[in-house]
C-alpha positions, 0 to 999 in steps of 0.5 A: 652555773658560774661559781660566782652565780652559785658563790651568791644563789645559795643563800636565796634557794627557795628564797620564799622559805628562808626568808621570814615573816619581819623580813617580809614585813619590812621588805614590804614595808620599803617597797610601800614608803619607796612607791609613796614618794614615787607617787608623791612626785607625780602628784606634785608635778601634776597639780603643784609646780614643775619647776625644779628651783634651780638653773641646770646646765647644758650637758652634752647631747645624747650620741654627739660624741661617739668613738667611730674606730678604736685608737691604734697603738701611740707611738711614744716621743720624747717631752720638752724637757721640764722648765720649757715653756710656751711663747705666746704672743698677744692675740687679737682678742687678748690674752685674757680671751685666748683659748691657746692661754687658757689650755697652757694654764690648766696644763701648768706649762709656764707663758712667756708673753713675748711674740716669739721666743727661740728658748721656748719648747712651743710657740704659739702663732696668731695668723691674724698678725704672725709677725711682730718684725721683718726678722721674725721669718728668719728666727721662725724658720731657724727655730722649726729647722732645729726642731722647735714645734709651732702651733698657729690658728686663725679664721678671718680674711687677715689670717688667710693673709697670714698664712701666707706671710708664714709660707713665704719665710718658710718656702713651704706649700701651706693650706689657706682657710676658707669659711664654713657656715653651719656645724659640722663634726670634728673627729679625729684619726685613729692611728694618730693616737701619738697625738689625740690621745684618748680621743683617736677615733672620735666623732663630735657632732654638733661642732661650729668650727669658723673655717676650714683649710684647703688640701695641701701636699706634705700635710698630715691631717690631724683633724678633720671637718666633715660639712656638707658631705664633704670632709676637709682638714680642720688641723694639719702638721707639717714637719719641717727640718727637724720641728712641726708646724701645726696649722689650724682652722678653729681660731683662738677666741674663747667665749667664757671659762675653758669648761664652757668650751669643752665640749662638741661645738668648740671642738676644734678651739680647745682640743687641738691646742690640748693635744698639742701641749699634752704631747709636748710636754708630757710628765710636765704638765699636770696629767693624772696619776691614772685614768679611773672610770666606774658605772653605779646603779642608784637606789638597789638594796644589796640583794637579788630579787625585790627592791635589788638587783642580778648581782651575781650576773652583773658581777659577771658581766663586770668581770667579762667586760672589764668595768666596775660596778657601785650600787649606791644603796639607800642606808634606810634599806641595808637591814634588807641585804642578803647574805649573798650579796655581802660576801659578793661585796666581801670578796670581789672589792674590785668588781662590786662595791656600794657606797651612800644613796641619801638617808631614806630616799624620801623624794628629793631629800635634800633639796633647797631650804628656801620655801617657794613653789617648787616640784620638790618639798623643801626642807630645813638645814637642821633636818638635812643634817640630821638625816647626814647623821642617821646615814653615817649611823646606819651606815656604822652599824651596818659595817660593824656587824657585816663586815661591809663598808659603804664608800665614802662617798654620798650620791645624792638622791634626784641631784645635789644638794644646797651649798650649805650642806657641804660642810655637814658631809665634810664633818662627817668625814666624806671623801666626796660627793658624785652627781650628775653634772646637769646642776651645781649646788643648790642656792649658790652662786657660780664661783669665779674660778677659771678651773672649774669644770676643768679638774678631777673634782671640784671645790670651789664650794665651800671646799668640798669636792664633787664628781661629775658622772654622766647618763649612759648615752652621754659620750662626754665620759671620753672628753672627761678621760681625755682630761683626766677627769673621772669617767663616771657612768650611772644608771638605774635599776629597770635599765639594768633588769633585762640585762646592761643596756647596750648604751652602756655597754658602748661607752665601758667598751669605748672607755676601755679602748681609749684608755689602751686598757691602763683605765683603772676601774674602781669603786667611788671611794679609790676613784675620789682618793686618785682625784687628783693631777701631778707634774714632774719638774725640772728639778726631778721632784713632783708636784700634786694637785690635789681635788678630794679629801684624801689622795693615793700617791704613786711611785713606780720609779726605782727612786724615792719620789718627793711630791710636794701637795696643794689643795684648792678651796681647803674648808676652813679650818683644814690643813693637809696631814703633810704638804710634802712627801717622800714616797719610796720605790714601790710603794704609795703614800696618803695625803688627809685633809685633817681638821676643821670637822665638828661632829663627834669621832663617833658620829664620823665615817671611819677611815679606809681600810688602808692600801691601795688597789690601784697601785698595791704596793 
């Protein structure tokens, strides 16, 4: 047996004599009210309602997204220096409907509406007209033999016409596009990690790219369309002098906000304009501080046996395999841990952690307050708050006297809750919430903001921030690494009895490979305070964009770093605890959201610990 297994096994040899008979009695008790709202939901179902009361959203298809080979090692290359930005003329469907817009945007990188710029670091091209004078050939060519880069696209019988306007001016061989009926799968190579990234090596199946390009000598494919048996380029580059022309296959017409098309069936509109501003403009634009990723198991008390899990193997299993574990625990059931699991929790901060699973897990506990005839019961804010109240109370004592914190963060039991209880969880200092991304908030209108969906957490509700986690089968978590969003995986605990489930085990492996092993795995609590994107700028200090509550700042220079620090959606009534900070070499700094809670100190979650175990110094 492993020291871990007898660190934690001790405490629970023979577990039926040690354990006595109150114990037993609430053991059983928990048991008893955890099978009552089971069959309170079934019955429900069966002769009340099964519809749920919201709209959920379309999540990504199980198994569309899978890695087919790990990504070889990236070749670094040098950014565009900070301050240059990207030419984008006006498309065919607007600026305002140009995916190519969109993506520079969420990048931060500055737009220069002017059909070509010479001074620019990019410069888009729409095929659909590629020239706006006779001398736009000539500054083209000019601009590529001094090693300017180029990213054109296009998908009708105009940008055929196009492409061949641009090998005219450049006297070189270029692709031509023809039109593909029915979906595909786009993946991506995987030794052109220099350029896909995390995605190097992945498939995605369900894509409906418009077109594809014909084969062409002195092209490097950086994207292919398998259809009908056959694969054909769907992006390709091509260096010429000392600059690169990309030429792709998926247009730029953009349906809706940038997170409607993230996704498999837009794969080749959205990623490869991504690809091509991250590779360019590195440091520039915003970028994560560092890749986090976690697997939490909902609804176990910290303990082995009954109503718990193997914490010991799974602890194991996390070590061997390199994740982090999170049991989101019921804060009802914490009188049931066992001594063992605690001093796991205790010692192995890095690998095991628990954080809030709701108040009692009485079905869907904080579900909609408007009546209606809904599967789940409906109840009042004022009942939602005060069970917000009892956790936080329950979770107080039970730190108090053991040593262990729950992190801050509230994984709501059956899917979040509505928009008006956002701010209970505010004022009763939570860092963030983390659900599965299949619904927004209850009662609520869908907010107007381009960048939803598109940052580390939302806050475009009521200023609160939610994390998105996926089911295992759910290969988006490399589409969220690639992001630079959070990779959050969850499960439940008779999917993890027998053993991880080997879909799991898939994505923590895949996860590990795209991330070229600098994923850092982490509890919710150190992944809600890394929540966040920074960019350096050309004056050599950094800006950050902040996405939760609290944000861990990083410098690994030998240098002092100055970040200056905005938060989208502040609650009313908040204010950052400094919006400009100066890290030394080394070390890292904190950014709060301070202010606007109304709940008493001693009602509140109390801060972290302090430090930071990503980035300890």
């Amino acid at each position: 047996m492993s020291a871990v297994a007898e660190q934690a096994q001790a405490p629970h040899q023979p577990a039926a004599r040690r354990l006595k008979v109150p114990r037993l009695a609430r053991l059983a008790a928990a048991a008893a009210w955890r099978r009552v709202w089971h069959l309170d939901d079934v019955l429900r179902q069966a002769f009340w309602s099964q519809d749920p009361g919201f709209a959920t959203r379309a999540t990504t298809a199980p198994r569309a997204i899978r890695a087919l080979a790990p990504p070889l090692p990236r070749t670094r290359r040098s950014a565009a220096p900070a301050g240059r930005g990207i030419a984008v003329g006006t498309s065919s469907g607007g600026t305002e409907r140009s995916a190519f817009t969109a993506v520079a945007g969420l990048y931060g990188v500055e737009l220069d509406g002017a059909p070509f710029s010479e001074s620019a670091a990019l410069n888009f091209v729409d095929l659909e007209s590629p020239f706006s004078d006779s001398h736009s050939g000539e500054r083209l060519r000019r601009y590529l033999f001094e090693g300017g880069t180029v990213y054109a696209t296009g998908t009708s019988a105009r940008a055929s016409a196009g492409l061949v306007q641009l090998e005219n001016a450049l006297s070189v061989g270029l692709p031509r596009l023809r039109e593909l009926s029915g979906p595909g799968v786009v993946r991506f190579p995987s030794h052109r990690a220099d350029f896909a990234a995390e995605l190097a090596g992945v498939a995605l199946a369900g894509a409906e790219p418009p077109a594809f390009l014909t084969p062409v000598a002195g092209a490097t494919v950086l994207a292919w369309i398998d259809h009908a048996g056959e694969a054909s380029p769907g992006l390709t580059e091509f260096e010429i002098g000392r600059g690169r022309l990309l030429i792709g296959a998926g247009g730029d017409h953009l349906a809706g906000r940038p997170a409607d098309a993230y996704g498999p069936r837009h794969a080749l509109t959205v990623l490869p304009p991504m690809m091509t501003i991250r590779r360019l403009f590195g440091q520039a634009a915003w970028h994560p501080a560092v890749r986090t990723a976690n697997v939490t198991v909902d609804d176990p008390a910290l303990r082995v046996g009954l109503l718990g899990l193997d914490f010991p193997k799974l602890l194991e299993d996390a070590e061997r395999l390199d994740f982090h574990l999170t049991a989101a625990t019921i804060p009802r059931e914490l009188g049931l841990s066992d001594a063992g699991v605690l001093r796991l929790l205790r010692s192995k901060p890095a690998r095991l952690s628990a954080c809030h699973h709701g108040n009692d897990h009485s079905g869907y506990e904080f579900y909609a307050a408007q009546r209606g005839r809904h599967r789940f019961r409906h109840r009042s804010l004022a009942e939602q708050r005060r069970a917000l109240r009892e956790a936080v109370g329950r979770s107080r004592s039970f730190a108090a006297a053991t040593g262990v914190r729950l992190d801050r963060v509230m994984v709501f039991p059956h899917g979040l809750c509505a928009e008006s209880m956002l701010p209970a969880l505010q004022d009763l200092g939570f860092l963030a919430s983390c659900n599965w991304l299949d619904r927004y908030p209850l009662e609520a209108l869908v907010p107007d903001d381009t960048d939803l969906g598109m940052r580390p957490a939302d806050t475009a509700w009521e200023g609160f921030p939610l994390l998105w986690r996926r089911q295992a089968p759910d290969g988006g978590v490399l589409l969220d690494l690639f992001l630079g969003r959070p990779a959050l995986l969850f499960c439940h605990p008779q999917e993890v009895r027998g053993g991880l489930p080997a879909e799991l085990l898939q994505r923590v492996a895949e996860l590990n490979a795209a991330g070229a092993g600098q994923v850092a795995w982490r509890g919710l609590e150190e992944v809600a305070r890394h929540a966040y994107l920074q960019r350096r700028l050309a004056d050599g200090s950094w800006e950050v964009l902040m996405t939760a509550n609290e944000a861990c700042l990083h410098n690994p220079d030998p240098e002092p770093r100055t970040y200056r620090v905005t938060r989208p959606h502040l609650p009313a009534g908040s204010r950052l605890s400094s919006a400009v900070v100066t890290v030394a070499s080394g070390t890292s700094g904190l950014v709060r959201v301070l202010g606007g809670r109304v709940a008493a100190q001693e009602d509140v979650l109390p801060d972290g610990a302090g430090g930071c175990s990503i980035f300890p110094g």
